[in-house]
PyMOL Python script that loads the backbone (N, CA, C, O; Angstrom):
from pymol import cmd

cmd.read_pdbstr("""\
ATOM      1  N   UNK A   1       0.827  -1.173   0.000  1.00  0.00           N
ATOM      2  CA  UNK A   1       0.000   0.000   0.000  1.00  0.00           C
ATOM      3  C   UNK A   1       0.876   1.244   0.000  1.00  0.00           C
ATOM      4  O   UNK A   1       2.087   1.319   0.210  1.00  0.00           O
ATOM      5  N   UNK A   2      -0.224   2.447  -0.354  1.00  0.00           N
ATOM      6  CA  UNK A   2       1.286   3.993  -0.190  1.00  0.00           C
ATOM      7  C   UNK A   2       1.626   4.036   1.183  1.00  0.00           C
ATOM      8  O   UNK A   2       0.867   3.760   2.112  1.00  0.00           O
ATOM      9  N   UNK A   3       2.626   4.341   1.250  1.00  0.00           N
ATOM     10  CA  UNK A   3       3.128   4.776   2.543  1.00  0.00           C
ATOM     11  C   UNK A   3       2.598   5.735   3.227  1.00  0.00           C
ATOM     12  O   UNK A   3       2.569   5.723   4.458  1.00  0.00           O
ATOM     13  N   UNK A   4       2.008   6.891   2.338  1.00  0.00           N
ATOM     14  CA  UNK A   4       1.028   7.450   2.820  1.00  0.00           C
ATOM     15  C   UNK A   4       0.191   6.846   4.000  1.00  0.00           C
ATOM     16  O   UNK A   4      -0.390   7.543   4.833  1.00  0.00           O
ATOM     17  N   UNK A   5       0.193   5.321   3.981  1.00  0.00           N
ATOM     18  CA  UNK A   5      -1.714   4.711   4.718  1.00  0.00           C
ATOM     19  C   UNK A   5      -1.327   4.048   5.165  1.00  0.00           C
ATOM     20  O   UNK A   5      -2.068   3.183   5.633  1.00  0.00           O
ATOM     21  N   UNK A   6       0.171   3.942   5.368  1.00  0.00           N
ATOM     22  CA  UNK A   6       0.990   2.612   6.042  1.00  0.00           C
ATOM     23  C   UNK A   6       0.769   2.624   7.204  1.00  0.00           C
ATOM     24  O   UNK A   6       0.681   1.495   7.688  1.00  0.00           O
ATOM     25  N   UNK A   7       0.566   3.879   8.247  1.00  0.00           N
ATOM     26  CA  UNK A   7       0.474   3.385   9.460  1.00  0.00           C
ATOM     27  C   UNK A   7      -1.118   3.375   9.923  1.00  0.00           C
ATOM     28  O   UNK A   7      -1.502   2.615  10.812  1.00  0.00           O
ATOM     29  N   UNK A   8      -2.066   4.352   9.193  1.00  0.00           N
ATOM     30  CA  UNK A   8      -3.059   3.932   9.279  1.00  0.00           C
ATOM     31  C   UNK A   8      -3.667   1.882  10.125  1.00  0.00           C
ATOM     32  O   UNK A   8      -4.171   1.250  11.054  1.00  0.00           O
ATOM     33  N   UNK A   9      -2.952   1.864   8.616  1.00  0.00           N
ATOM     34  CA  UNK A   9      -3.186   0.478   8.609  1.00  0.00           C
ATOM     35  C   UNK A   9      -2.836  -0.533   9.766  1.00  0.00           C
ATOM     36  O   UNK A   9      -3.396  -1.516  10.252  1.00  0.00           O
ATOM     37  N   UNK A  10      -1.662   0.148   9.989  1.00  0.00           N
ATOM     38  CA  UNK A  10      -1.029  -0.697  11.295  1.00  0.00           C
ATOM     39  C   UNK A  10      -1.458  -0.672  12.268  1.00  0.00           C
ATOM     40  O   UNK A  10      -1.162  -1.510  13.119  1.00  0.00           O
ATOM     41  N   UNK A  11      -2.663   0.712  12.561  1.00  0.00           N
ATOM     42  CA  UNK A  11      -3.131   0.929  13.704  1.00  0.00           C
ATOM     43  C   UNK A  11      -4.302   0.035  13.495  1.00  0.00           C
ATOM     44  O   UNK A  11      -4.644  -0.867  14.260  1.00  0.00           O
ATOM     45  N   UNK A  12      -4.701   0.270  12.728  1.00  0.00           N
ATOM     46  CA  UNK A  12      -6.581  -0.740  12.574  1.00  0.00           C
ATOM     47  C   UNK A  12      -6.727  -2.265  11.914  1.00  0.00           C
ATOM     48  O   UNK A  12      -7.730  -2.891  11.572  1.00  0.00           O
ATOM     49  N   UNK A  13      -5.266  -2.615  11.877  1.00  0.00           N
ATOM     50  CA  UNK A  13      -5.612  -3.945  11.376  1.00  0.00           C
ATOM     51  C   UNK A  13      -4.703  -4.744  11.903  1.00  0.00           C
ATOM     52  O   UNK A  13      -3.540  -4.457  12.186  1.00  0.00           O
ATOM     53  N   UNK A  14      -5.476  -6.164  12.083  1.00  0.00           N
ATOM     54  CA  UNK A  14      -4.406  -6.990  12.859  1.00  0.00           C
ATOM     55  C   UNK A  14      -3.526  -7.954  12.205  1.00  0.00           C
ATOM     56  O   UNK A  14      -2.953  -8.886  12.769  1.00  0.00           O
ATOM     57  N   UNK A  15      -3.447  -7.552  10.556  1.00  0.00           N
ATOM     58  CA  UNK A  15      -1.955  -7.782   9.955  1.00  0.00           C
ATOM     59  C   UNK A  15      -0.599  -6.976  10.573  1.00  0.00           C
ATOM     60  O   UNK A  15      -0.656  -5.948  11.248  1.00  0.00           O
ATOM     61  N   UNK A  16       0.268  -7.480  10.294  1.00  0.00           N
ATOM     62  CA  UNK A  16       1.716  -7.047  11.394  1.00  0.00           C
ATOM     63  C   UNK A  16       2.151  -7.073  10.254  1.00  0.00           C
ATOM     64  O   UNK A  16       3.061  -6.243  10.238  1.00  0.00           O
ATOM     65  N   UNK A  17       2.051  -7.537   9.256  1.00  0.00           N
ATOM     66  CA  UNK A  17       3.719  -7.431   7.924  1.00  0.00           C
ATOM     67  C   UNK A  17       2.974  -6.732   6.954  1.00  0.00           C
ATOM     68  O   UNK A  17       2.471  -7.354   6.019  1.00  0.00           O
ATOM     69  N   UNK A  18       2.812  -5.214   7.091  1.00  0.00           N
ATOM     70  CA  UNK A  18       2.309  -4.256   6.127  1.00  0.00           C
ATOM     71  C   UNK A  18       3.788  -3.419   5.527  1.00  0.00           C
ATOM     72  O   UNK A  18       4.745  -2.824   6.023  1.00  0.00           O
ATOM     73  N   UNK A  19       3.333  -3.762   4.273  1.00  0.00           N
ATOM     74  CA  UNK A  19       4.417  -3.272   3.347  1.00  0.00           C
ATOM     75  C   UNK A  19       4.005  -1.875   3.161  1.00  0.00           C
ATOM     76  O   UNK A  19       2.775  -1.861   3.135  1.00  0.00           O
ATOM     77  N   UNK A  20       4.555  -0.527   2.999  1.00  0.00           N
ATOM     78  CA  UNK A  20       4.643   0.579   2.492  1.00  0.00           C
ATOM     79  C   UNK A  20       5.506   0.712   0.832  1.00  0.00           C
ATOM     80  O   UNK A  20       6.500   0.065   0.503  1.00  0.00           O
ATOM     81  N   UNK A  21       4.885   1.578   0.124  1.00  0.00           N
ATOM     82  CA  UNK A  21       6.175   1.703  -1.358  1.00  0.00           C
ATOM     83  C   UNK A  21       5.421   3.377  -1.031  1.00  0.00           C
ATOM     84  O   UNK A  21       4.428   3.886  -0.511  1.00  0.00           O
ATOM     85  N   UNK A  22       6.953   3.816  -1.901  1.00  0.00           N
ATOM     86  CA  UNK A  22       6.196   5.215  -2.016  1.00  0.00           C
ATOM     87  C   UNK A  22       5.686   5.680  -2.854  1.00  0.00           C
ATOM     88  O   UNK A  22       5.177   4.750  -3.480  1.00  0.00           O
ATOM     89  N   UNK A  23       5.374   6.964  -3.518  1.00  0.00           N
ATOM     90  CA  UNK A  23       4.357   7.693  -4.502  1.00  0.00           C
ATOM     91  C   UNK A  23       4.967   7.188  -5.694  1.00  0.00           C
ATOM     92  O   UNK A  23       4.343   6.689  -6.631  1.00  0.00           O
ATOM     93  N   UNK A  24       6.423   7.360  -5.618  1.00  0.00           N
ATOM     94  CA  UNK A  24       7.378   7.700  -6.592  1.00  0.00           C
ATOM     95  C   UNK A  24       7.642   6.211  -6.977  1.00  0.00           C
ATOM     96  O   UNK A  24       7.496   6.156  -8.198  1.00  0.00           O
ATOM     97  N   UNK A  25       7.859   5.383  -6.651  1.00  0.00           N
ATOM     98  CA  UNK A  25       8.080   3.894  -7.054  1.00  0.00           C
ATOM     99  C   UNK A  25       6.765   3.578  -8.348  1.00  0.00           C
ATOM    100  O   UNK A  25       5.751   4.252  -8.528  1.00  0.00           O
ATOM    101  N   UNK A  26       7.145   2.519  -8.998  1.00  0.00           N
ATOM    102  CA  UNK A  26       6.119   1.590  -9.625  1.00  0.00           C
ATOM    103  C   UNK A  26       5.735   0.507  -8.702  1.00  0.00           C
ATOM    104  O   UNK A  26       6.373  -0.478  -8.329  1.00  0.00           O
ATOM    105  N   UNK A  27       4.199   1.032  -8.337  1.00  0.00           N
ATOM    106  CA  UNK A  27       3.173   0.010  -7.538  1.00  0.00           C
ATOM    107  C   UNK A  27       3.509  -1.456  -7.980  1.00  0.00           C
ATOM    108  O   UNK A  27       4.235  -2.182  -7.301  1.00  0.00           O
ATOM    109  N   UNK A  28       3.002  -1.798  -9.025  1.00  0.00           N
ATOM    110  CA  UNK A  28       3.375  -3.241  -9.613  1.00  0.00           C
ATOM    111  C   UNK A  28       4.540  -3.769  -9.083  1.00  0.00           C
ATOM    112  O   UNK A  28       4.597  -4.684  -8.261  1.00  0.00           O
ATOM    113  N   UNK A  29       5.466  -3.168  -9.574  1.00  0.00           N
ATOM    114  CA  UNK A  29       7.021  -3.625  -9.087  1.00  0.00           C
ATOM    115  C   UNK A  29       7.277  -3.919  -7.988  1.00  0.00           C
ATOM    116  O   UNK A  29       7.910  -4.944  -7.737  1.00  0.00           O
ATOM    117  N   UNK A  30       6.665  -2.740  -6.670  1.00  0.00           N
ATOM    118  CA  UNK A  30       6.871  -3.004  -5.141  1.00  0.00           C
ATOM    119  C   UNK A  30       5.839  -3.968  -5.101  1.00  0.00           C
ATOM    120  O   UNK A  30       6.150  -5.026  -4.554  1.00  0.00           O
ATOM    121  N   UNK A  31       4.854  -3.884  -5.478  1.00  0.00           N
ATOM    122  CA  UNK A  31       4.243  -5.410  -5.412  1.00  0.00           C
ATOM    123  C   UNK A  31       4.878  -6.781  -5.271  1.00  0.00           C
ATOM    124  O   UNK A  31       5.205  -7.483  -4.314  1.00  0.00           O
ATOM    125  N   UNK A  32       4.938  -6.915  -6.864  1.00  0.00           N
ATOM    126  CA  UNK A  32       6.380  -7.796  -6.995  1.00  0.00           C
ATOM    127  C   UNK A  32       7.063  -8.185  -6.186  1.00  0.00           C
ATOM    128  O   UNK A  32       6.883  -9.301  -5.697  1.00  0.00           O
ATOM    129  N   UNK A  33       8.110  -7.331  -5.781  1.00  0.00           N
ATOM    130  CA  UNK A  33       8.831  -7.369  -5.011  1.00  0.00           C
ATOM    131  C   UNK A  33       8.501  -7.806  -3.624  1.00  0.00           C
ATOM    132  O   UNK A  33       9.377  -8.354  -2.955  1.00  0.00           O
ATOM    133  N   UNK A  34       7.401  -7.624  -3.177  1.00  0.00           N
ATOM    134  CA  UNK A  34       6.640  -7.772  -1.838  1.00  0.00           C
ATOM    135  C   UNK A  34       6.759  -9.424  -2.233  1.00  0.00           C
ATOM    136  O   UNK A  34       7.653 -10.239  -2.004  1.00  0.00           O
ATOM    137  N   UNK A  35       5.689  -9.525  -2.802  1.00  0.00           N
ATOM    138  CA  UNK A  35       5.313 -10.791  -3.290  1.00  0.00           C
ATOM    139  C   UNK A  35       6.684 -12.111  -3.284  1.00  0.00           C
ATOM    140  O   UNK A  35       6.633 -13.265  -2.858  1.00  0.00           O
ATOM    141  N   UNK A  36       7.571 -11.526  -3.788  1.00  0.00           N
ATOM    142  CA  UNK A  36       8.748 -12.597  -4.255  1.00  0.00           C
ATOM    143  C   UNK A  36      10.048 -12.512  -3.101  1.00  0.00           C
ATOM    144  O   UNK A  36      11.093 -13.159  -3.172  1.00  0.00           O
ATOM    145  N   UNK A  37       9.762 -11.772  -2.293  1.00  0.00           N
ATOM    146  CA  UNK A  37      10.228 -11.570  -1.157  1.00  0.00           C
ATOM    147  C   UNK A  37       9.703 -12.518   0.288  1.00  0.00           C
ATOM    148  O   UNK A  37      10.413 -12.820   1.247  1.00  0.00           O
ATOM    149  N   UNK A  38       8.502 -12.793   0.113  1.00  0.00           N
ATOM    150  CA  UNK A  38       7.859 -13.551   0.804  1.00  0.00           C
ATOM    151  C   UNK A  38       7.645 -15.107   0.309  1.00  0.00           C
ATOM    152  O   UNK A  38       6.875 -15.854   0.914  1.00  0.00           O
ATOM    153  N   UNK A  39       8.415 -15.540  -0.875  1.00  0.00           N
ATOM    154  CA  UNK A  39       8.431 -16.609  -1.558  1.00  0.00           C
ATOM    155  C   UNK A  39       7.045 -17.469  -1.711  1.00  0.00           C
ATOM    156  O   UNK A  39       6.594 -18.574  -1.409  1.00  0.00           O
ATOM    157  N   UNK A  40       6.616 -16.136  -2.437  1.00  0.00           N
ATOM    158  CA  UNK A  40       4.671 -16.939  -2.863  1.00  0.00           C
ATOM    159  C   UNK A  40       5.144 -16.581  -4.738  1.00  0.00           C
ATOM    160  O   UNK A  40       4.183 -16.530  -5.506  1.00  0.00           O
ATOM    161  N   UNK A  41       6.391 -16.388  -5.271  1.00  0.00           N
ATOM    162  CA  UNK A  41       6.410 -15.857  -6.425  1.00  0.00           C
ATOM    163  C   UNK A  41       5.418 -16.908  -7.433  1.00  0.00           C
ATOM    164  O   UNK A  41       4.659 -16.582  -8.346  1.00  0.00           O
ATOM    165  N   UNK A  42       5.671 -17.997  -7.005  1.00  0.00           N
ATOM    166  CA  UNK A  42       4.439 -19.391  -7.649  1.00  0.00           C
ATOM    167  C   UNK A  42       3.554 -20.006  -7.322  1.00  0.00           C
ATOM    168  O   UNK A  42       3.284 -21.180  -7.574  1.00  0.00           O
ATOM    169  N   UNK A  43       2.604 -18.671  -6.258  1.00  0.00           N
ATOM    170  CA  UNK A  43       1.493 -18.998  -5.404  1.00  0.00           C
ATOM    171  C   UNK A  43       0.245 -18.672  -6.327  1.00  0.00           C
ATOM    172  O   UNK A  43       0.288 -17.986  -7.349  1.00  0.00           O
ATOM    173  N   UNK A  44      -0.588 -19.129  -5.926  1.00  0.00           N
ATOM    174  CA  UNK A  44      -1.848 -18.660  -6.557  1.00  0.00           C
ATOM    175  C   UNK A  44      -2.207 -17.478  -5.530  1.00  0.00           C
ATOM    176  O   UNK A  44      -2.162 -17.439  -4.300  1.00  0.00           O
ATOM    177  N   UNK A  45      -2.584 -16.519  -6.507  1.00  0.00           N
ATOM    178  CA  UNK A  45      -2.775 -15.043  -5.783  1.00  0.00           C
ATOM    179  C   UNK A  45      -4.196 -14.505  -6.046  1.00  0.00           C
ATOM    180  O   UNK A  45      -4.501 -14.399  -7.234  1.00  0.00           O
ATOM    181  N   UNK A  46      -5.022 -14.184  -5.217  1.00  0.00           N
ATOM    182  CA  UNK A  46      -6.238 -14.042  -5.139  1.00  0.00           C
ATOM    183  C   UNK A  46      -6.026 -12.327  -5.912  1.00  0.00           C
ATOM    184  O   UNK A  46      -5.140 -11.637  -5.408  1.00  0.00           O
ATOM    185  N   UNK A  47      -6.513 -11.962  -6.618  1.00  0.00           N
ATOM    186  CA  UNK A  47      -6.795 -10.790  -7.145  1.00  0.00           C
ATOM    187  C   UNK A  47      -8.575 -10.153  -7.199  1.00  0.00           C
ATOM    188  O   UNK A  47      -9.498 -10.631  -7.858  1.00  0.00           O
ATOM    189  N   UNK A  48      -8.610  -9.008  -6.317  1.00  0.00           N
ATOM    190  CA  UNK A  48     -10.271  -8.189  -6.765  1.00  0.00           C
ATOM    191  C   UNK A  48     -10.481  -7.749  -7.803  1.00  0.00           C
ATOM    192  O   UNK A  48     -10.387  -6.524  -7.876  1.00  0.00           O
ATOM    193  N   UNK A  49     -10.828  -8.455  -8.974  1.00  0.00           N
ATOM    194  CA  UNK A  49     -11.040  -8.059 -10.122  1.00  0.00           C
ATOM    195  C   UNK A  49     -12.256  -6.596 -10.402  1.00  0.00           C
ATOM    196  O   UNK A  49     -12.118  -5.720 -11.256  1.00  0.00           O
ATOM    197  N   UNK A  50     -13.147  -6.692  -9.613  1.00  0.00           N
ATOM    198  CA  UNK A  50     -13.634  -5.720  -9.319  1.00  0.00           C
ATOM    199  C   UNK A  50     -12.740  -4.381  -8.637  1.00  0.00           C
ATOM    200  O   UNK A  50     -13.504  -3.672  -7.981  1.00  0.00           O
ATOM    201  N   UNK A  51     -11.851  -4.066  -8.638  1.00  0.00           N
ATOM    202  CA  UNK A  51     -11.532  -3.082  -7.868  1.00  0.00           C
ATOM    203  C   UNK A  51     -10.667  -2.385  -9.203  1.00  0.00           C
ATOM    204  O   UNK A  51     -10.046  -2.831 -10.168  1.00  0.00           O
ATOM    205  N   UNK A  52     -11.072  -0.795  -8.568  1.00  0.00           N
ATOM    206  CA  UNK A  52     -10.788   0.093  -9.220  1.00  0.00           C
ATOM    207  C   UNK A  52      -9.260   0.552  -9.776  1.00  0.00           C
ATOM    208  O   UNK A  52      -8.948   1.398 -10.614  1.00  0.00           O
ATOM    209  N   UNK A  53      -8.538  -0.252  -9.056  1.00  0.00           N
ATOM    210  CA  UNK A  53      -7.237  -0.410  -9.204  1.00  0.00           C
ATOM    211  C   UNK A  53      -6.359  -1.420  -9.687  1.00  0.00           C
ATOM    212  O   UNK A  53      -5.132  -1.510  -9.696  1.00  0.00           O
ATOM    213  N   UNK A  54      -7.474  -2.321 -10.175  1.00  0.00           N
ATOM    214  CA  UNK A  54      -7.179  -3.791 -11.231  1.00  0.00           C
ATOM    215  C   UNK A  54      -7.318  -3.575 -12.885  1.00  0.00           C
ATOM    216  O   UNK A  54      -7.852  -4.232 -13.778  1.00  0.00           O
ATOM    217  N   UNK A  55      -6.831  -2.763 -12.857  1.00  0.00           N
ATOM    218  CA  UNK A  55      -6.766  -2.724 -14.093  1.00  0.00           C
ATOM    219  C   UNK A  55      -6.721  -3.544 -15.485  1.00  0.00           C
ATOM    220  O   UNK A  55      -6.932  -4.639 -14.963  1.00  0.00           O
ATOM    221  N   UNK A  56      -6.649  -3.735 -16.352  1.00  0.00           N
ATOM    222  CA  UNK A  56      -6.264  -4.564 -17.272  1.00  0.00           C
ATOM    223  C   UNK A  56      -4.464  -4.820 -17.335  1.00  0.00           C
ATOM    224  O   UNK A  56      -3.768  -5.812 -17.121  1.00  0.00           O
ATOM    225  N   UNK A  57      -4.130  -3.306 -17.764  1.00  0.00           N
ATOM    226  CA  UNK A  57      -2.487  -3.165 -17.290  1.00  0.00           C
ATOM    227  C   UNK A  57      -1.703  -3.447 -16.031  1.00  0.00           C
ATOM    228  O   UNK A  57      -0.519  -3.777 -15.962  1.00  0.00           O
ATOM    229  N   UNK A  58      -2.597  -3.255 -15.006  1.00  0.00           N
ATOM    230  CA  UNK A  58      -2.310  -3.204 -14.126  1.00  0.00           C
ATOM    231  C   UNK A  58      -1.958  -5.026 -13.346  1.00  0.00           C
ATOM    232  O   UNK A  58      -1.210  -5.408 -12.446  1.00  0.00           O
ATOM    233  N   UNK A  59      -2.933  -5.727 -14.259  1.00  0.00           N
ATOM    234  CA  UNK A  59      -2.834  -7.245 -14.141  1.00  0.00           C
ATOM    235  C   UNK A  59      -2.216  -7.671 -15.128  1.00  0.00           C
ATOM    236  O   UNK A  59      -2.050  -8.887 -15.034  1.00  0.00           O
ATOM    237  N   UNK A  60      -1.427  -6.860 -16.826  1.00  0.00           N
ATOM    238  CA  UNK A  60      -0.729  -7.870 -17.533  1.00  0.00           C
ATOM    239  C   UNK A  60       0.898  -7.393 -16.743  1.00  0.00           C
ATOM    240  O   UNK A  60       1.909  -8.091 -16.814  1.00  0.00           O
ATOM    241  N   UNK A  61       0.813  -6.214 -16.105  1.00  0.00           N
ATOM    242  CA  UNK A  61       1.800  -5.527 -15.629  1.00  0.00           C
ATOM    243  C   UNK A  61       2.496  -6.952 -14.483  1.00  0.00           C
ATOM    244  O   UNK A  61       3.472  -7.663 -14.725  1.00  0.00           O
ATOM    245  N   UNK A  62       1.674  -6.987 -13.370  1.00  0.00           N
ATOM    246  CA  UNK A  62       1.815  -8.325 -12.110  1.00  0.00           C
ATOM    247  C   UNK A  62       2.388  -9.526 -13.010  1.00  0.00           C
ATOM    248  O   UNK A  62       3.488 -10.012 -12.749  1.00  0.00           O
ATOM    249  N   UNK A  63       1.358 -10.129 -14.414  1.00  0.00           N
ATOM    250  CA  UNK A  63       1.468 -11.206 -14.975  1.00  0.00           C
ATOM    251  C   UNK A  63       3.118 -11.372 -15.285  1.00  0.00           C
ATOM    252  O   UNK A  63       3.845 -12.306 -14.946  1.00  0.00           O
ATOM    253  N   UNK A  64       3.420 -10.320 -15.940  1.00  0.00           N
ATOM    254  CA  UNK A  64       4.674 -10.203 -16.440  1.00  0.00           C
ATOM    255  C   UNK A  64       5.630 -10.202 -15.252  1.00  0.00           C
ATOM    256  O   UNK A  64       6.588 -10.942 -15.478  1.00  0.00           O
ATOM    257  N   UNK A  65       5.686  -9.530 -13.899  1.00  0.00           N
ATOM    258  CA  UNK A  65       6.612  -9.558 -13.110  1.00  0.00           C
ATOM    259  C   UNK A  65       6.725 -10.879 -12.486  1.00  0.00           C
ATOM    260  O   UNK A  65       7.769 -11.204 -11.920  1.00  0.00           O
ATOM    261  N   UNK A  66       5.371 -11.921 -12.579  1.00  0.00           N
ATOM    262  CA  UNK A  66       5.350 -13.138 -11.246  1.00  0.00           C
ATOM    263  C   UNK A  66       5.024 -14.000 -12.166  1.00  0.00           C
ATOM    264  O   UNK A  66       4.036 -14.692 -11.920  1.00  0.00           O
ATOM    265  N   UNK A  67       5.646 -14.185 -13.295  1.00  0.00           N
ATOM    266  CA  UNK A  67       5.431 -15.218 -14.681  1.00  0.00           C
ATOM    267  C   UNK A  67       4.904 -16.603 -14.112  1.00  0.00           C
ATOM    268  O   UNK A  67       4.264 -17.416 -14.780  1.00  0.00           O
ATOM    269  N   UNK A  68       5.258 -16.751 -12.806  1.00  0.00           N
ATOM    270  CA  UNK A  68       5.128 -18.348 -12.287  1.00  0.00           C
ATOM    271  C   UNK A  68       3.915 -18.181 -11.022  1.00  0.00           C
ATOM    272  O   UNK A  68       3.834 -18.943 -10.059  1.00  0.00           O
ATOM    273  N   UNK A  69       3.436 -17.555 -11.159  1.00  0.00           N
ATOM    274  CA  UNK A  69       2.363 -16.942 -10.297  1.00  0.00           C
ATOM    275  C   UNK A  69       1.215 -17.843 -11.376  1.00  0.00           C
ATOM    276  O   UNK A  69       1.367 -18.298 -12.509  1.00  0.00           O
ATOM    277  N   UNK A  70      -0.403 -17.843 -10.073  1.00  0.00           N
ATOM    278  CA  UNK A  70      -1.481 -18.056 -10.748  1.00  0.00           C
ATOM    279  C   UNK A  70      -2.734 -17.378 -10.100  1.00  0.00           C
ATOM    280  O   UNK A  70      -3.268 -17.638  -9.022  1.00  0.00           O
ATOM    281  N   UNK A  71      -3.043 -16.494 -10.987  1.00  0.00           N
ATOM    282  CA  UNK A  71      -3.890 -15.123 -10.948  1.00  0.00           C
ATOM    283  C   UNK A  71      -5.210 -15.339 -10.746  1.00  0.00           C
ATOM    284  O   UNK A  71      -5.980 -15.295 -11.706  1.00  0.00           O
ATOM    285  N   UNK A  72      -5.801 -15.686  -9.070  1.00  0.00           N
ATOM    286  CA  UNK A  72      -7.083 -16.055  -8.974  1.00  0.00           C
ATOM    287  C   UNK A  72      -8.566 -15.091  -8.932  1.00  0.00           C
ATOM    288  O   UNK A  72      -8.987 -14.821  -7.807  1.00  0.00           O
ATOM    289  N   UNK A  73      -9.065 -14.765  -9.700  1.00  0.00           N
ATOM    290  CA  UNK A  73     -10.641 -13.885 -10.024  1.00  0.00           C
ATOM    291  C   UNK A  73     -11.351 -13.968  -8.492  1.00  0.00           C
ATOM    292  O   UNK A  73     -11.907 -15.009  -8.141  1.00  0.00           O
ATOM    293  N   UNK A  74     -11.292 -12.871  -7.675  1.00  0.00           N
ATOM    294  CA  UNK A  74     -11.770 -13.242  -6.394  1.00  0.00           C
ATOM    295  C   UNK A  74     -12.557 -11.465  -6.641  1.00  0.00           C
ATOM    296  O   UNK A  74     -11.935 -10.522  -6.153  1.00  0.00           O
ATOM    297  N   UNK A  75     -13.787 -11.202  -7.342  1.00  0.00           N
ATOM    298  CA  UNK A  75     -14.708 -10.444  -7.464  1.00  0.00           C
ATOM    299  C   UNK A  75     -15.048  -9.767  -6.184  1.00  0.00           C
ATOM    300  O   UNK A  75     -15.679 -10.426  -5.357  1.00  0.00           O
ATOM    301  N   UNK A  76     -14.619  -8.184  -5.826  1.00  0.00           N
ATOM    302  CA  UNK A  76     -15.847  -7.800  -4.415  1.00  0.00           C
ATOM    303  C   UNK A  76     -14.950  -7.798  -3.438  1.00  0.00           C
ATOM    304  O   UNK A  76     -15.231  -6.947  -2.594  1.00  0.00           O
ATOM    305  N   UNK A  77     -13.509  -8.697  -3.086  1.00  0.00           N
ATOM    306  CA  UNK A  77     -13.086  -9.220  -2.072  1.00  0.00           C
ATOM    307  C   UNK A  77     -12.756  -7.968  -0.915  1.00  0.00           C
ATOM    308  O   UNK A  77     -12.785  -8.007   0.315  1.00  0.00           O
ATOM    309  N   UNK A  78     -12.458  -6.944  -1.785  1.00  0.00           N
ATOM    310  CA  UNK A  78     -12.173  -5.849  -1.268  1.00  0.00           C
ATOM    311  C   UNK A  78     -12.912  -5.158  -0.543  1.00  0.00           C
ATOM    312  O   UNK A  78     -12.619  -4.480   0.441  1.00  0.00           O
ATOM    313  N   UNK A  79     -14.084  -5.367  -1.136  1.00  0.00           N
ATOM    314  CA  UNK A  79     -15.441  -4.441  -0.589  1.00  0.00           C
ATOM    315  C   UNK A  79     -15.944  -5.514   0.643  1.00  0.00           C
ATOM    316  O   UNK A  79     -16.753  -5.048   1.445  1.00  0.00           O
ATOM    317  N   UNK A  80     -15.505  -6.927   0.829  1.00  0.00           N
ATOM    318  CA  UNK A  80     -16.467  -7.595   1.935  1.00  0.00           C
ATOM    319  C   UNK A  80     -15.292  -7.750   2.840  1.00  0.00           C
ATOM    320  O   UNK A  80     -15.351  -8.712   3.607  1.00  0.00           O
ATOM    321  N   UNK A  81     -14.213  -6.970   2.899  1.00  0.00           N
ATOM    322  CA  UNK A  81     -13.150  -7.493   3.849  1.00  0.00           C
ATOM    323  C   UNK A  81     -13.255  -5.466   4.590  1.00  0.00           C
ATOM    324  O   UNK A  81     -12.446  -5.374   5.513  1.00  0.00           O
ATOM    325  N   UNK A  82     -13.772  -4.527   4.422  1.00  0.00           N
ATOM    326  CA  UNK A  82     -14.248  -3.345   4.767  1.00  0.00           C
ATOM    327  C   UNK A  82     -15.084  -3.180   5.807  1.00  0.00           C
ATOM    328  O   UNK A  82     -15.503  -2.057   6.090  1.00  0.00           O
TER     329      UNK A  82
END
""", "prot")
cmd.dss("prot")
cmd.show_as("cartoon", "prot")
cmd.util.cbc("prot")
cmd.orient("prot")
């Protein structure tokens, strides 16, 4: 997430390993990087296809960084975890 909301987050949620990237980075990439850092690079990854920030690019963008990844259609997830 931006770093901007990083601590937000830390305060209201009871995940403990919240990643920050900043404005200036490529989201995808710190993604990535999150992702392959935590050695899920060939996990099946739940994606909110519904969300405003799933782009089309934005998912061939992920596809391309986590080639061994498998990109699961999880519709809404965003909106029922709120």
């Amino acid at each position: 997430m931006r770093a901007l909301d990083e601590a937000s987050c830390r305060e209201k949620s009871w995940i403990s390993d919240v990643v920050g990237f900043a404005d200036t980075d490529e989201v995808q990439a710190a993604v990535a990087t999150s992702i392959r850092e935590r050695r899920f690079a060939g996990a099946r990854i739940g994606l909110d296809t519904n969300s405003y920030s799933m782009s089309a690019a934005t998912f061939m963008r992920l596809s391309a960084l986590l080639p061994d990844a498998s990109f699961i259609p999880m519709p809404g997830l965003s909106d029922s975890l709120r």
